[in-house]
C-alpha positions as CSV (number, residue, x, y, z in Angstrom):
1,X,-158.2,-32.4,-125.8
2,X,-156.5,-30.2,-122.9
3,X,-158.4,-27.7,-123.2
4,X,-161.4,-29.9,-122.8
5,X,-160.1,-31.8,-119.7
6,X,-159.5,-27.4,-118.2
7,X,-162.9,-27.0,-118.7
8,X,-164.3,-29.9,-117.1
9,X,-162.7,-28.7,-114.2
10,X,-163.7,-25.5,-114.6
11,X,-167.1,-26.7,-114.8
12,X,-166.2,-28.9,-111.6
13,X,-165.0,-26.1,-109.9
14,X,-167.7,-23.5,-111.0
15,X,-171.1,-25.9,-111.3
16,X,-172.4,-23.6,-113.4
17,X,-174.9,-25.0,-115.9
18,X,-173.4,-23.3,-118.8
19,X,-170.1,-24.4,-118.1
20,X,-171.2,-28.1,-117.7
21,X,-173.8,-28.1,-121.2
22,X,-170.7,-26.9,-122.9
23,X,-168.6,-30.0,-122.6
24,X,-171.1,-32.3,-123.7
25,X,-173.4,-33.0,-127.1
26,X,-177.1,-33.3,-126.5
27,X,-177.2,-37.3,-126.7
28,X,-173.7,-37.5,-124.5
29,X,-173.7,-40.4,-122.0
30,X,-171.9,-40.1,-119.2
31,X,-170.8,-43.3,-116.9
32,X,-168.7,-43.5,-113.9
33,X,-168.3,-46.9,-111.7
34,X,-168.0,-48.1,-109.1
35,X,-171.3,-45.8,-108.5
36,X,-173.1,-47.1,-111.1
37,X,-173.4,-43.7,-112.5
38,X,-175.6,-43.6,-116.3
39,X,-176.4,-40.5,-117.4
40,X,-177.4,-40.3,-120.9
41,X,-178.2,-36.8,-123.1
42,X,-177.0,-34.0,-121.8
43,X,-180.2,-32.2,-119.5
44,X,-179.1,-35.8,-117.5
45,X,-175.8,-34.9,-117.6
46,X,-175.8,-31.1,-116.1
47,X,-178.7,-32.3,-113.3
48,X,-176.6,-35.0,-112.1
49,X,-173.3,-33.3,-112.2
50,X,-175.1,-30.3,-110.1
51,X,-176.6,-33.0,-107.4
52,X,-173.0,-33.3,-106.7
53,X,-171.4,-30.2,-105.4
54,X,-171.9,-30.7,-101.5
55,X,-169.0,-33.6,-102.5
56,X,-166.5,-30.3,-102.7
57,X,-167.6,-28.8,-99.6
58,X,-163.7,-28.2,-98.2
59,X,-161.9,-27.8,-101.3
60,X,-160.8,-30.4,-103.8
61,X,-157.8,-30.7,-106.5
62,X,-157.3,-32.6,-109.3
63,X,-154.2,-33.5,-111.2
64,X,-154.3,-35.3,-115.0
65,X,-152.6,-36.3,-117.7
66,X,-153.5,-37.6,-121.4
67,X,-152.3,-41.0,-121.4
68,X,-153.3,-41.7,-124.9
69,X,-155.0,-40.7,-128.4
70,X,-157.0,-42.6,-131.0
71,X,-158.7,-40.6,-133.4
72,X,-161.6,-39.2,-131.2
73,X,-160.5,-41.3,-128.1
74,X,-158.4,-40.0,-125.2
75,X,-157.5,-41.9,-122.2
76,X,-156.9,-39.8,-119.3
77,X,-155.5,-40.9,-116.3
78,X,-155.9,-38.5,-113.0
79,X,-156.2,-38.0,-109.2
80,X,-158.6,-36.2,-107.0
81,X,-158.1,-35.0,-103.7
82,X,-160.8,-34.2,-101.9
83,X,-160.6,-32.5,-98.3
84,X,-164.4,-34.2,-97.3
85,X,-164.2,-37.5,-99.0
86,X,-160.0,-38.8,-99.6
87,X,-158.1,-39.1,-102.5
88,X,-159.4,-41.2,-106.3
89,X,-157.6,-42.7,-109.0
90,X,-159.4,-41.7,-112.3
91,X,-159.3,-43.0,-115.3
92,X,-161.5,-41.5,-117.8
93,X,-161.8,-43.1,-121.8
94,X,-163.8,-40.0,-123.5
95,X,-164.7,-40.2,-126.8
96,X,-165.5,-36.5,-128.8
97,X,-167.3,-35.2,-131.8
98,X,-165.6,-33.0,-134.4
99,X,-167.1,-30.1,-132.5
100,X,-165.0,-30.8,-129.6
101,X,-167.7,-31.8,-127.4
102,X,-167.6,-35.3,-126.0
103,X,-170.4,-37.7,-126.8
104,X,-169.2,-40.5,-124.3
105,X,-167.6,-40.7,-121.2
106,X,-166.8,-43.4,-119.1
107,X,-164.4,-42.9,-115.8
108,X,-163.8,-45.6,-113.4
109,X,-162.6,-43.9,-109.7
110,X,-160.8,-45.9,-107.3
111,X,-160.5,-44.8,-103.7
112,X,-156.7,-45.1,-102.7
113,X,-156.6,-46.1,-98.9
């Protein structure tokens, strides 16, 4: 599961396709709120992660922990720190197949003030 959660951000960090189709299983959905965010199978996933990399522009960092572990669920709990849009609260529930990929994703960002 760590190593998972290192290469999200390396895909974060990197954008590259490869890096982002690697996390993920073909029919993965991916949702993030408050942004209403609903990207299901992976092509949706990669092409909506990449619409996103102007929100790096300045630099970013991103500290996380596994908060917990049930089976195939992890909670992970995180913040993000970015220099062009403040700092979030993450908290991500990501479900996985037995290949290590993740199937669902759900992450719920709350801007601290």
């Amino acid at each position: 599961m760590t190593r998972w959660v290192e290469d999200y951000v390396t895909a974060w960090k990197s954008n590259a396709r490869a890096d982002i189709e690697a996390l993920f299983t073909d029919n993965a959905e991916y949702h993030e709120s408050p942004f209403d965010t609903r990207w299901i199978g992976r092509e949706a996933i990669v092409e909506g992660w990449r619409s996103r990399w102007d929100w790096q522009s300045g630099g970013w960092e991103f500290e996380w922990s596994i908060t917990a572990i049930d089976g195939w669920d992890v909670v992970i709990t995180g913040i993000g720190r970015y220099a062009k849009l403040g700092e979030f609260d993450n908290l991500w529930t990501v479900t996985f197949e037995e290949s290590g990929r993740c199937r669902r994703f759900v992450m719920v960002n709350t801007e601290r003030s």
